[in-house]
Backbone of each chain as ProteinMPNN parsed JSONL, in Angstrom:
{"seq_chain_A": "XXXXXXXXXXXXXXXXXXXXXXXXXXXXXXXXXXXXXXXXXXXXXXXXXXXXXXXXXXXXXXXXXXXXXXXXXXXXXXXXXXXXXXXXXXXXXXXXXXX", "coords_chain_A": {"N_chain_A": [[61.24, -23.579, 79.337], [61.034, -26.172, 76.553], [61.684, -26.305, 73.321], [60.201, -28.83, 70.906], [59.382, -31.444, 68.887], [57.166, -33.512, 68.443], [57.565, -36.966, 67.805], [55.966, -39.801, 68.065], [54.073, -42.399, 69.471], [53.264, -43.413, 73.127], [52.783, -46.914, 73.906], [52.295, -47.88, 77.041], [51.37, -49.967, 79.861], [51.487, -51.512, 82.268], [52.271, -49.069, 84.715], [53.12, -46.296, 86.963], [50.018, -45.263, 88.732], [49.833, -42.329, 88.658], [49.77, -41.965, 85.711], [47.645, -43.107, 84.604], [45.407, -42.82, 81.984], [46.341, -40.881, 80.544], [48.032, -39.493, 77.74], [50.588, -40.703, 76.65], [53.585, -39.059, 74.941], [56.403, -39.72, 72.6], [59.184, -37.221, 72.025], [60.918, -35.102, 70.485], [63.901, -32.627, 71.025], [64.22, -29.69, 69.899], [65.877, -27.324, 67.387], [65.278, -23.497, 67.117], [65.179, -23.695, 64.592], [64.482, -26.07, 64.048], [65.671, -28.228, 63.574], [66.618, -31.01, 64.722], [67.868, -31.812, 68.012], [68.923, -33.803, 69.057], [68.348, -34.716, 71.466], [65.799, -36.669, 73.227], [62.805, -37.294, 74.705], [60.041, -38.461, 77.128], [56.956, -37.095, 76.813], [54.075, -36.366, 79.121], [50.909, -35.479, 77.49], [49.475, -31.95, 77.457], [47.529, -30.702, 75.436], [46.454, -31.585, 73.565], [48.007, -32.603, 71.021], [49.74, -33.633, 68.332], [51.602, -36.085, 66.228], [54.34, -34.808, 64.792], [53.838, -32.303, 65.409], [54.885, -29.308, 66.444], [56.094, -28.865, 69.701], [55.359, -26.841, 72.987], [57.446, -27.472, 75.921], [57.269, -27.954, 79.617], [59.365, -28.959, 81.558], [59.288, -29.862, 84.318], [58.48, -30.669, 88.079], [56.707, -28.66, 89.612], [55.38, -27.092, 88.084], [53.71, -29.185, 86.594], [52.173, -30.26, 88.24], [50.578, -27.942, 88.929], [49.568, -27.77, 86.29], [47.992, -30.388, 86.012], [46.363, -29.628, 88.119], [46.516, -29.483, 90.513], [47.673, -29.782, 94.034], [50.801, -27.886, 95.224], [51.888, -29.478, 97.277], [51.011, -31.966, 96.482], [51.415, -35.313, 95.145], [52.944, -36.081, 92.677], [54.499, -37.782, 89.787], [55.843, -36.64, 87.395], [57.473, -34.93, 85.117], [57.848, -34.001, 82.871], [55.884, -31.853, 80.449], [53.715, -31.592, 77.982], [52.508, -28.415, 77.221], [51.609, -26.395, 75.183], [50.833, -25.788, 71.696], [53.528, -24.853, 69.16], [53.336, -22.651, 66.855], [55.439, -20.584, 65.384], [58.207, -20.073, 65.543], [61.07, -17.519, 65.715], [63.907, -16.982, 65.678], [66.209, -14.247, 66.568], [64.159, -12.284, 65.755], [62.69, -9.213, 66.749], [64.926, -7.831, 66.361], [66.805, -9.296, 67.436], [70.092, -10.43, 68.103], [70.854, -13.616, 66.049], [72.019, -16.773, 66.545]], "CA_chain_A": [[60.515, -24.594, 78.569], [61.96, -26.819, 76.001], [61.04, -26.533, 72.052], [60.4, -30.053, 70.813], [58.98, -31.839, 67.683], [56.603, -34.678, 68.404], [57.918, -38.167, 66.741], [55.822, -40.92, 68.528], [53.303, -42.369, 71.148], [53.951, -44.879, 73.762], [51.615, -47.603, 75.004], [52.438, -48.728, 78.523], [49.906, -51.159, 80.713], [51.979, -51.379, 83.555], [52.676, -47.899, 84.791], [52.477, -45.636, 87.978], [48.675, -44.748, 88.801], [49.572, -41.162, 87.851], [49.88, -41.846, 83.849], [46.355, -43.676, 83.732], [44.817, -42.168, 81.043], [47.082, -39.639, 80.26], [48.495, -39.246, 76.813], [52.459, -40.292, 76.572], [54.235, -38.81, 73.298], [57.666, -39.106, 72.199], [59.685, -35.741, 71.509], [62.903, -34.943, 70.46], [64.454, -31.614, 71.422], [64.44, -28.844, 68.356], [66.398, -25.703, 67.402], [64.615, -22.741, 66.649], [64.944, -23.917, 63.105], [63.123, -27.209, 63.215], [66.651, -29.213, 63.436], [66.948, -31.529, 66.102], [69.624, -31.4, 68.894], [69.572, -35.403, 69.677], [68.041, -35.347, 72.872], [64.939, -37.171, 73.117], [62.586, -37.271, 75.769], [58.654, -38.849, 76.561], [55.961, -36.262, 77.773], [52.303, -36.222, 78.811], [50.228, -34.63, 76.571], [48.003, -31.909, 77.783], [47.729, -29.726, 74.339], [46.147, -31.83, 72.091], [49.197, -32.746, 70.229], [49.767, -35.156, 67.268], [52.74, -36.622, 65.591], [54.89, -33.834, 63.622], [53.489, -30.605, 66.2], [55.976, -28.626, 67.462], [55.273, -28.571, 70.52], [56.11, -26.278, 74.263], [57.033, -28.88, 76.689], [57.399, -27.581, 80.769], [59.797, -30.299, 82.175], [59.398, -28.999, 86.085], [57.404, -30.731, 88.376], [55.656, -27.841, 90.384], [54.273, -26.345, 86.58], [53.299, -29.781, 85.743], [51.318, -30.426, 89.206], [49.761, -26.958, 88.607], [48.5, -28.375, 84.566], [46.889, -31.398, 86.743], [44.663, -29.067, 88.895], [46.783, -30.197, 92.177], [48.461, -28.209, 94.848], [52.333, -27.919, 95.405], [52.351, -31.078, 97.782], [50.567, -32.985, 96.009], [52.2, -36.08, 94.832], [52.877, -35.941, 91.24], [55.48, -38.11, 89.57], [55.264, -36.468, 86.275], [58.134, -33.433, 84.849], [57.726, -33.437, 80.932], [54.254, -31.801, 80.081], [53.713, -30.903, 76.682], [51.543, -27.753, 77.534], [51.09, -25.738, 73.882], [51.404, -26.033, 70.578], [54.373, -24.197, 68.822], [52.878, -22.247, 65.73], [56.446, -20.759, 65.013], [59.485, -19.48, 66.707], [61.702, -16.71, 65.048], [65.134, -16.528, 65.932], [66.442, -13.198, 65.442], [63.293, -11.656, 65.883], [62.657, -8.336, 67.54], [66.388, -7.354, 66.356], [68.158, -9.697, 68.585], [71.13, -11.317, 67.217], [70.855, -15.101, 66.06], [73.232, -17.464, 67.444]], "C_chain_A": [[61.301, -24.958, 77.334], [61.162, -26.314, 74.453], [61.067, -28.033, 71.664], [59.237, -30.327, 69.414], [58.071, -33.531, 68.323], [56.518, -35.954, 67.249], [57.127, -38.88, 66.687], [54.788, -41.016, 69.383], [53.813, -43.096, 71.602], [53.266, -45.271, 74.329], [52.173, -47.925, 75.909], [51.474, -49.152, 79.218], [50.536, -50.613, 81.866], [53.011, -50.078, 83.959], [51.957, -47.473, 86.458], [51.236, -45.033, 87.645], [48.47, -43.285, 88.044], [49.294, -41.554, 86.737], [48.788, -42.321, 83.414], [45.763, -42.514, 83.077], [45.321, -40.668, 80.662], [47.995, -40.309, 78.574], [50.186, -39.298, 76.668], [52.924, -40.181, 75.146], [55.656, -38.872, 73.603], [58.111, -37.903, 71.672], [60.853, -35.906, 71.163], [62.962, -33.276, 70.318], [64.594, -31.131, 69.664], [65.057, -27.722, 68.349], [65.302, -25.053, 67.302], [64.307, -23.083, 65.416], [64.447, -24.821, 62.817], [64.643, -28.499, 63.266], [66.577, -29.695, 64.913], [68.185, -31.716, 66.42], [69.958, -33.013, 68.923], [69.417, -35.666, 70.975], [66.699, -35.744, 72.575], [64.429, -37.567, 74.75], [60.795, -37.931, 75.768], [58.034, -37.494, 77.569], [54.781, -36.601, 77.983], [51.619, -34.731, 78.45], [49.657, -33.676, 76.982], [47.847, -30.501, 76.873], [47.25, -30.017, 73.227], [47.136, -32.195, 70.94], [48.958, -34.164, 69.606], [51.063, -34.947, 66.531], [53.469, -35.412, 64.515], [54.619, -32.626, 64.277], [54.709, -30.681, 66.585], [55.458, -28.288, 68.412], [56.377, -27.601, 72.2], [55.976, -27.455, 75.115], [57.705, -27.603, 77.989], [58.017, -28.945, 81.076], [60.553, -29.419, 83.527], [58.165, -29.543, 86.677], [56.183, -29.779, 88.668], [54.899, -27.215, 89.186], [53.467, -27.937, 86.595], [52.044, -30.534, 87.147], [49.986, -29.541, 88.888], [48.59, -27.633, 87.236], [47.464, -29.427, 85.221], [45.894, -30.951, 87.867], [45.313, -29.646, 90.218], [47.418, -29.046, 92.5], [50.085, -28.782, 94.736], [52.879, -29.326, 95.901], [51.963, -31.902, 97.578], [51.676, -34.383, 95.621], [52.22, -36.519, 93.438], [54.258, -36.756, 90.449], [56.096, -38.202, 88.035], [56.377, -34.748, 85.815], [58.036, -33.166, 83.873], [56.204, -33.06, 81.029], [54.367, -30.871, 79.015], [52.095, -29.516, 77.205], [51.205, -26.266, 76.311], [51.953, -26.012, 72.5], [51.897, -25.1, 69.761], [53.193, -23.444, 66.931], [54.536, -21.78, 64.682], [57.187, -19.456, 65.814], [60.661, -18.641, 65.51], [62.865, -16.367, 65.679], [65.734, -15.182, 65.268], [65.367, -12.249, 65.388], [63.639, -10.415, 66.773], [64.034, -7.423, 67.5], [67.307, -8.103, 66.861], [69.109, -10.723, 67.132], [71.098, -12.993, 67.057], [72.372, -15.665, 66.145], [74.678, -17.654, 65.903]], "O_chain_A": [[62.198, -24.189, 76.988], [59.991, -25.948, 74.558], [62.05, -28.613, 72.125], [58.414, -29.483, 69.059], [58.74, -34.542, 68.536], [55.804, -36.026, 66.249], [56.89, -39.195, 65.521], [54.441, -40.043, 70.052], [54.751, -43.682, 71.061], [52.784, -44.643, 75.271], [53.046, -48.664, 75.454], [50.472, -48.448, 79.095], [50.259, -49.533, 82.387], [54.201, -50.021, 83.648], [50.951, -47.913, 87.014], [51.103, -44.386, 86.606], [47.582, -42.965, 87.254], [48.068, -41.499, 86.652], [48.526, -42.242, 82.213], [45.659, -41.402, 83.595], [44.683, -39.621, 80.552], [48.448, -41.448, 78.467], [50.922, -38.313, 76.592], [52.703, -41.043, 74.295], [56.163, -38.296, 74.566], [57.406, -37.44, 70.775], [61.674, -36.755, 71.514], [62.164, -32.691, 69.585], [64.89, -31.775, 68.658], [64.857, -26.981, 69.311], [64.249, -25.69, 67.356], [63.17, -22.821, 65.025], [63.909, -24.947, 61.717], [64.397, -29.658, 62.931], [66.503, -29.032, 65.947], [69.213, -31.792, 65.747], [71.114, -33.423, 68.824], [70.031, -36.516, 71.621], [66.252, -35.179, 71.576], [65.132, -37.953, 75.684], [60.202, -37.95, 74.69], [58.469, -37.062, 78.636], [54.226, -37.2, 77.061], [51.707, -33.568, 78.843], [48.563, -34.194, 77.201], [47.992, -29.392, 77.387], [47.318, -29.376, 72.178], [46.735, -31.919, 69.81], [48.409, -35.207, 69.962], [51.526, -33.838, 66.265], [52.952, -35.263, 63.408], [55.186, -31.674, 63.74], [55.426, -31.616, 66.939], [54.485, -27.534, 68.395], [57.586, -27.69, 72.415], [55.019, -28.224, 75.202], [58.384, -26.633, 77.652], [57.362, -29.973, 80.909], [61.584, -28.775, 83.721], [57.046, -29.253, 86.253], [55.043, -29.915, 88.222], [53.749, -26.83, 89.394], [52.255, -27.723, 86.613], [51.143, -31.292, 86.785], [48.844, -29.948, 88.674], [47.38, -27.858, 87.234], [46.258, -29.337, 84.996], [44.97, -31.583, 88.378], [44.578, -30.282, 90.974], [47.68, -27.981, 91.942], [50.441, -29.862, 94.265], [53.747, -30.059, 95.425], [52.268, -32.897, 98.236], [52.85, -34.218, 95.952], [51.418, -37.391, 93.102], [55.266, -36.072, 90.63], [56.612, -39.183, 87.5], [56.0, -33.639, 86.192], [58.101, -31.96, 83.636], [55.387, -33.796, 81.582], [54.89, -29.757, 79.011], [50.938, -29.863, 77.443], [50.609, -25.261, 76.697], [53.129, -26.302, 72.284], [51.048, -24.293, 69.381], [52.492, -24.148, 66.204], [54.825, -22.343, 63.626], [56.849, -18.416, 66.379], [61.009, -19.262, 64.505], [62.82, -15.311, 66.31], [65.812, -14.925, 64.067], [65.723, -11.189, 64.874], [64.656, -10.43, 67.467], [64.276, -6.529, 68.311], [68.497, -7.791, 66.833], [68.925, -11.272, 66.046], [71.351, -13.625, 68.083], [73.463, -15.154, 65.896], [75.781, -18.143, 66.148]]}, "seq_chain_B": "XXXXXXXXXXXXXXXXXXXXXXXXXXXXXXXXXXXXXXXXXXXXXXXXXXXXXXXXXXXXXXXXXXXXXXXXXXXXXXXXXXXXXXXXXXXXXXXXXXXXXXXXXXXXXXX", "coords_chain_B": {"N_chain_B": [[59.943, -37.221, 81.535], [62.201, -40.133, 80.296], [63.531, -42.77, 77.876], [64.346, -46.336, 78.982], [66.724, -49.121, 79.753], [66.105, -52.314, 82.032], [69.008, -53.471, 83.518], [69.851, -54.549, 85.018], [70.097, -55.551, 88.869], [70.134, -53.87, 91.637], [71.514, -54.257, 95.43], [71.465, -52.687, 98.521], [71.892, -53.22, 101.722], [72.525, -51.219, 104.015], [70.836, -48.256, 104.028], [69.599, -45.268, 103.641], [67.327, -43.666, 105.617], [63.507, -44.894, 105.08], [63.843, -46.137, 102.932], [63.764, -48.277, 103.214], [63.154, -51.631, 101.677], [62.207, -50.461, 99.383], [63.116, -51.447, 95.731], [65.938, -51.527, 94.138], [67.203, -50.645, 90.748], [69.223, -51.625, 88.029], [69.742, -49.119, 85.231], [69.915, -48.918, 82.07], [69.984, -45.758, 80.154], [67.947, -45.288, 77.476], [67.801, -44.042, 73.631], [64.97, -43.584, 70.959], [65.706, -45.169, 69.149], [66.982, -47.47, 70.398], [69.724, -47.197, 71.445], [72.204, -46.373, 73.974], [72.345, -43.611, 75.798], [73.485, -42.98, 77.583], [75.575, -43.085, 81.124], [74.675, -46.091, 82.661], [72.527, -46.328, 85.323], [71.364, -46.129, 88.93], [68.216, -47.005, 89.804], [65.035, -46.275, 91.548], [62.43, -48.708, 91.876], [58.848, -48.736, 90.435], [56.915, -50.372, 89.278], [57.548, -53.049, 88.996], [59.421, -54.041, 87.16], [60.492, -56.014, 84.311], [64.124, -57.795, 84.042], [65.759, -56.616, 81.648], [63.475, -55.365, 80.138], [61.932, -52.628, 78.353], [61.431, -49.658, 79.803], [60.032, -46.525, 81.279], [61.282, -43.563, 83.112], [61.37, -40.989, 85.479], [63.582, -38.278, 86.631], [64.745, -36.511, 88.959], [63.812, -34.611, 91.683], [60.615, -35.274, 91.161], [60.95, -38.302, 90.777], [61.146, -38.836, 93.511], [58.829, -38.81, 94.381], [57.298, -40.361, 93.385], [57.179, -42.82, 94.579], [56.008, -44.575, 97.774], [56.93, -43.68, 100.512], [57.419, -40.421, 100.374], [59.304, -38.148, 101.076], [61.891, -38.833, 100.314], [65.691, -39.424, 99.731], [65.675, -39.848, 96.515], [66.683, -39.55, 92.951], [65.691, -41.173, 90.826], [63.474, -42.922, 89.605], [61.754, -45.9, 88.029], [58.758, -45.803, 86.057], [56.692, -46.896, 84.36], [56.199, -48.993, 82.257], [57.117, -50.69, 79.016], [54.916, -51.298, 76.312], [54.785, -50.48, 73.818], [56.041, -48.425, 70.904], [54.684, -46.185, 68.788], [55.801, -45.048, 66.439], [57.055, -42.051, 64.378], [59.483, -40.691, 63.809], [63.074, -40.269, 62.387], [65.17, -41.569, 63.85], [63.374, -42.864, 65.714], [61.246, -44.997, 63.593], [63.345, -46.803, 63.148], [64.128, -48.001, 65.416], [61.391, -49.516, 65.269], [61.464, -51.359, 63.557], [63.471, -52.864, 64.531], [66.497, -51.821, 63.692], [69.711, -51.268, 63.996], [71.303, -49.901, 62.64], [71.436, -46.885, 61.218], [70.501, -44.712, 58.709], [71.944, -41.634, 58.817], [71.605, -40.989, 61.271], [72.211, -40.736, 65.114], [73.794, -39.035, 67.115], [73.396, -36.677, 66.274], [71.977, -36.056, 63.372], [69.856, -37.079, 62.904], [67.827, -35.335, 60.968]], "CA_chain_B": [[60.555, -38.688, 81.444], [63.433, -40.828, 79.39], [63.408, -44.99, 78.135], [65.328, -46.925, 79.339], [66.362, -50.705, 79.911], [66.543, -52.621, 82.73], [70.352, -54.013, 82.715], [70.428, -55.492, 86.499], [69.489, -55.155, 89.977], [71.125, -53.564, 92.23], [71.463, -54.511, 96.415], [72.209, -51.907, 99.068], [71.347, -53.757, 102.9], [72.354, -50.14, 104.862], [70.499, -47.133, 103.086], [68.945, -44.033, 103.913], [65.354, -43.976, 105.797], [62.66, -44.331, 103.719], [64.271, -46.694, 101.466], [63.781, -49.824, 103.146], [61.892, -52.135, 100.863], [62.367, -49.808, 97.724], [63.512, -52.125, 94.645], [66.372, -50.928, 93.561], [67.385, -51.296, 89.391], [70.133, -50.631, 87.325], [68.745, -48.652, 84.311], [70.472, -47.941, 80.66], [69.198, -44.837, 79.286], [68.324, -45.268, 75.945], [66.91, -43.254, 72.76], [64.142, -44.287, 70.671], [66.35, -46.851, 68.23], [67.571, -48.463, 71.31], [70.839, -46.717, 71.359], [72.273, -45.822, 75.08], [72.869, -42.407, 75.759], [74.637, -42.455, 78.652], [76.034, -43.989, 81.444], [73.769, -46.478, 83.689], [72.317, -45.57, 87.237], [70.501, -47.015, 89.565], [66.141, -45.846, 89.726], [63.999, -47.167, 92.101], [60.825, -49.08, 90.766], [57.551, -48.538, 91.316], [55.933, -50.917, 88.443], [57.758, -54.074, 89.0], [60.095, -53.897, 85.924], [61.784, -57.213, 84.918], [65.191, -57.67, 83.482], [65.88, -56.173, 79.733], [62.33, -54.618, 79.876], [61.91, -51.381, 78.188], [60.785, -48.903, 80.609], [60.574, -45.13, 81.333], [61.248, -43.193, 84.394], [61.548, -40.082, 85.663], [64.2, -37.93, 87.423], [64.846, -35.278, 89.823], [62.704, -34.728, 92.839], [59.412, -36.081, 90.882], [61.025, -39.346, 91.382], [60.773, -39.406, 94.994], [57.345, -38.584, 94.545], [56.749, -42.3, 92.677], [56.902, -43.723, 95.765], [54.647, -44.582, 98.677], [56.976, -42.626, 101.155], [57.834, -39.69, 99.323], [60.195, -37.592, 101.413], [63.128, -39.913, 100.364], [66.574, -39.227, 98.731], [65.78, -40.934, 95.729], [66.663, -39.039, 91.971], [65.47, -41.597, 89.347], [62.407, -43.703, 89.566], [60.971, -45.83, 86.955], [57.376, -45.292, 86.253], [56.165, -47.826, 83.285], [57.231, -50.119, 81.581], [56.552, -49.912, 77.679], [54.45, -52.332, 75.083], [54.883, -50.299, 71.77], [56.377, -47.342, 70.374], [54.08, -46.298, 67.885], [56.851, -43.523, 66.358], [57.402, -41.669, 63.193], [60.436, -40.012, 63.509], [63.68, -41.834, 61.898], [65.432, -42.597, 64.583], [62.104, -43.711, 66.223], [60.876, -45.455, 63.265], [64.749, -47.977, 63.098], [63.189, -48.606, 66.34], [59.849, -50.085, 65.193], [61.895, -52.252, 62.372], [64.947, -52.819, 65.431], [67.627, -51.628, 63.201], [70.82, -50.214, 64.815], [72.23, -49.013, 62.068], [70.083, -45.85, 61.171], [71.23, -43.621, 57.926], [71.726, -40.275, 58.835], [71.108, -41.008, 62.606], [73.227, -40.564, 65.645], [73.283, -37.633, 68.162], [72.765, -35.07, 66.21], [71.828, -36.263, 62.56], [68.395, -37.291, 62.697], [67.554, -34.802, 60.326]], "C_chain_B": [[61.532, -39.533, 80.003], [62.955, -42.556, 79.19], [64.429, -44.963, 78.651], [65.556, -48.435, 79.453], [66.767, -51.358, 81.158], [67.883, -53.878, 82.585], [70.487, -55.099, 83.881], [69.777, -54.934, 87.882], [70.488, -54.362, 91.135], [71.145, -53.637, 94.401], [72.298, -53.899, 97.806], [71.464, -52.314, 100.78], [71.465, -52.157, 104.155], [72.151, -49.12, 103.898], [70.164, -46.226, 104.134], [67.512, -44.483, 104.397], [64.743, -43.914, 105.075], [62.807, -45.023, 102.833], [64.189, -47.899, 102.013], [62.427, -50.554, 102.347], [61.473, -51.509, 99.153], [63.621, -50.794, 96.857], [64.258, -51.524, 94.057], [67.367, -51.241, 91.75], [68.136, -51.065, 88.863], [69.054, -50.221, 85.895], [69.887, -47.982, 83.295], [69.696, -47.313, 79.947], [69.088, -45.11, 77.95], [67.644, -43.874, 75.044], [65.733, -44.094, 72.231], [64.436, -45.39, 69.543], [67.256, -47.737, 69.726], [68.935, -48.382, 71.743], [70.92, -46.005, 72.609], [72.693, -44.509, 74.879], [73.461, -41.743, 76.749], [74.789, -43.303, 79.638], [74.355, -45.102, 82.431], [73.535, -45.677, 84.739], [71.642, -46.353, 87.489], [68.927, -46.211, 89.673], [65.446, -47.044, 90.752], [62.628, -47.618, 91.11], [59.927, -49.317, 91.109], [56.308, -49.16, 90.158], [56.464, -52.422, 88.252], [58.415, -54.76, 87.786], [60.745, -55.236, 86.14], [63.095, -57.19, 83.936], [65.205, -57.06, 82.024], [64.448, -55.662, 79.197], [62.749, -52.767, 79.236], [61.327, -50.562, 79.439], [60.77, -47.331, 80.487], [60.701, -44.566, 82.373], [61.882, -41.771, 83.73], [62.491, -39.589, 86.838], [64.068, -36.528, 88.169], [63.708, -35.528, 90.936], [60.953, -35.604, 92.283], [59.746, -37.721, 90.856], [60.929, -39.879, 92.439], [59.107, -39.822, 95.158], [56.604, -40.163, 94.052], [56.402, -43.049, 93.459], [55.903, -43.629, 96.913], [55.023, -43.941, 100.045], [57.803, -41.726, 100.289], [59.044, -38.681, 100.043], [61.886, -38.72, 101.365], [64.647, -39.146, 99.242], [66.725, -40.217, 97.306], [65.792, -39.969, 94.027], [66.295, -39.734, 90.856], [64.077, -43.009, 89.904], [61.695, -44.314, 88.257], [59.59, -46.263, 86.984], [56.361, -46.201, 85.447], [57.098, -48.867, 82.705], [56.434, -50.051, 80.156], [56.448, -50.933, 77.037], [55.174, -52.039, 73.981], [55.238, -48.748, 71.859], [55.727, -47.401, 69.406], [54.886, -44.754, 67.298], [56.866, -43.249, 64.736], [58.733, -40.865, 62.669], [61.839, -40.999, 62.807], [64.195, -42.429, 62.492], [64.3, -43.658, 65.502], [61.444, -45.087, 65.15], [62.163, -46.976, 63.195], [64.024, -48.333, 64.247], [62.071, -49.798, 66.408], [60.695, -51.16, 64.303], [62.865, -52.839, 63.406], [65.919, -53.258, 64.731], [68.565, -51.293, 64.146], [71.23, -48.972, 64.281], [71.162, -48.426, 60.927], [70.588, -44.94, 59.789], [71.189, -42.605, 58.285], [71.476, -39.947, 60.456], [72.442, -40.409, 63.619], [72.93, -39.818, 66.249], [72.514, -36.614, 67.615], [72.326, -34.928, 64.03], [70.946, -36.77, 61.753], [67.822, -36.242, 61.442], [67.819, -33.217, 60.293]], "O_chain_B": [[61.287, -39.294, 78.82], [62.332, -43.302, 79.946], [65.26, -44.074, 78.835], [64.549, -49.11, 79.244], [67.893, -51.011, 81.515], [67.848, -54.867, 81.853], [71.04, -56.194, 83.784], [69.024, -53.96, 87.895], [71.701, -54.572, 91.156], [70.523, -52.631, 94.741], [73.382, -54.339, 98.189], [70.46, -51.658, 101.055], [70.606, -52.024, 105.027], [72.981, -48.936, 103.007], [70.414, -46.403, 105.326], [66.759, -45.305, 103.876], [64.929, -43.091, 104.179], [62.128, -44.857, 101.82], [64.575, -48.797, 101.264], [61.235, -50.245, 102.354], [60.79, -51.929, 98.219], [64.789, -50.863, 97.241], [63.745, -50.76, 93.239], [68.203, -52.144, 91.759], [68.215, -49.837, 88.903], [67.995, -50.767, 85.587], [70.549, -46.964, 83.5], [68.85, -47.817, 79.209], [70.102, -45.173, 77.255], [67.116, -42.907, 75.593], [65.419, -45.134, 72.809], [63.651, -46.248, 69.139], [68.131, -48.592, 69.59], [69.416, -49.328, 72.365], [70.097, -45.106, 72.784], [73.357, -44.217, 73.884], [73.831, -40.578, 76.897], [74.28, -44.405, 79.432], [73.245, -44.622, 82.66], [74.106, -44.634, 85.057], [71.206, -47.23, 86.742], [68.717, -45.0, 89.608], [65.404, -48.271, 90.664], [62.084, -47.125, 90.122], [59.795, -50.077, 92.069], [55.166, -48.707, 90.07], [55.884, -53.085, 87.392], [58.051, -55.876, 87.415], [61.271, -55.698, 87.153], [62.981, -56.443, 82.965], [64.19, -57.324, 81.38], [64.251, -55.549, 77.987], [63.614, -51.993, 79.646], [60.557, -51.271, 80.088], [61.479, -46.836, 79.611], [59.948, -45.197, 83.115], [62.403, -41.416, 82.673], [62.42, -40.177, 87.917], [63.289, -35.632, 87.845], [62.916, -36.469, 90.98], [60.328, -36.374, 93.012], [58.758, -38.453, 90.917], [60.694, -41.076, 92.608], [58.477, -40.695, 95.754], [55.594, -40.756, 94.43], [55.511, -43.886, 93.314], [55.079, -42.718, 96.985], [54.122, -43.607, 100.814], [58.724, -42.143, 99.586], [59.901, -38.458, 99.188], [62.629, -39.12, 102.261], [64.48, -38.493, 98.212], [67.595, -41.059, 97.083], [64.637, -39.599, 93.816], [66.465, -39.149, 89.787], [64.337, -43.911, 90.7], [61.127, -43.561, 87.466], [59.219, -47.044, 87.861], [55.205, -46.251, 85.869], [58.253, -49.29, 82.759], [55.338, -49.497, 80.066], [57.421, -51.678, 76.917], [55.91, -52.765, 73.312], [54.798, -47.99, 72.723], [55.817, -48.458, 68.781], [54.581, -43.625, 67.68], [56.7, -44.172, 63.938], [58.982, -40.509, 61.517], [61.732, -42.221, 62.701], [64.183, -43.65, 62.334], [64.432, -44.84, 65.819], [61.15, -46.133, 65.728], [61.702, -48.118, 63.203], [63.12, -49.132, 64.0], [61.913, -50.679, 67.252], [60.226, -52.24, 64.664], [63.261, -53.824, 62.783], [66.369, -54.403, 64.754], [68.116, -50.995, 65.253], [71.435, -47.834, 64.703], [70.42, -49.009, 60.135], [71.457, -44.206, 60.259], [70.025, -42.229, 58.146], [71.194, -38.812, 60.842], [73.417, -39.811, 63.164], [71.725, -39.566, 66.236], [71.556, -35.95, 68.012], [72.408, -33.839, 63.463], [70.957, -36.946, 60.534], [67.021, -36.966, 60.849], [67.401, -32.541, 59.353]]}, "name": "protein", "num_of_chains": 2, "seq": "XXXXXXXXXXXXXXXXXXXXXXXXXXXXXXXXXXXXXXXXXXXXXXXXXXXXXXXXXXXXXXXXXXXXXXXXXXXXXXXXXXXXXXXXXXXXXXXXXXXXXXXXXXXXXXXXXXXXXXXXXXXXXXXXXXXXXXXXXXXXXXXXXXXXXXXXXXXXXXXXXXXXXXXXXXXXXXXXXXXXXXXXXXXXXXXXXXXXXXXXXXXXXXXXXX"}
């Protein structure tokens, strides 16, 4: 799972059936420290998230089928899912060596 | 999922099964100031995207899935097409103003 910083929303009308009424946020990819890397990516929401959360994003369909209550073969066309919100991440923790 | 813009179309008469009748698009990745981030590709489209539209799509196997037959070799599908960025970040916000030129922006300088 990715660490990420929520920048943004995004309205879209015309969209695949999946995304009705689903929540799309902008992210951008974060260190441990809160600095962003420069990748940027959109997710759907399902965490309650607002503008400035750090948030856990799952970008894998078969997790993000699972978050929608479907089975494996379902048809899901959906890999970013913001699925909790980051409180804080400690590099270095537990003894290990920071990068 | 990633934006992106639609740059062109693209026309392939012998494909793979499964793909006849799939719309196929060229697509420049972008960020959220409008800045590409890598090279084009082609994405099938499954929302009827038209030229220089913003859009977003998704890759890897959940792109096949976009479609109406889904066992297909297909890695990039786009999925919407996009009104408004409603963003706060800075490169997001040059975006909302459509600056290019961002202070402090760039790959890796956003903040």
């Amino acid at each position: 799972m990715k660490l990420a910083r929520v920048t943004g929303s995004v309205v879209a009308t015309a969209k695949h059936p999946a995304f009705d009424g689903q929540t799309l946020l902008l992210c951008e990819v974060i260190a441990p420290d809160g600095i962003a890397t420069g990748e940027e990516f959109l997710a759907v929401d399902r965490a309650k998230a607002g503008v400035g959360d750090h948030v856990l994003v799952n970008q894998e369909g078969n997790g993000a089928r699972q978050v929608f209550g479907l089975k494996p073969t379902d048809k899901l066309p959906i890999r970013s899912v913001i699925v909790g919100i980051v409180d804080h991440a400690d590099e270095g923790a537990l003894g290990a060596t920071p990068r | 999922m990633r934006l992106g813009r639609v740059i062109g179309t693209c026309v392939a008469s012998r494909k793979s099964d499964g793909l006849d009748g799939v719309r196929l698009l060229l697509v420049e990745p972008l960020d959220s100031a409008r800045r590409p981030t890598g090279d084009p590709f082609v994405a099938a489209d499954t929302v009827s995207a038209g030229p220089n539209e913003l859009v977003y799509w998704v890759g890897a196997r959940e792109a096949a899935l976009a479609l109406e037959t889904h066992f297909v070799p297909i890695d990039a599908a786009i999925v919407g097409i996009i009104d408004e960025i409603d963003a706060a970040g800075p490169r997001a916000r040059a975006f909302v103003r459509g600056r290019d030129d961002v202070p402090g922006g760039g790959a890796h300088g956003a903040r």
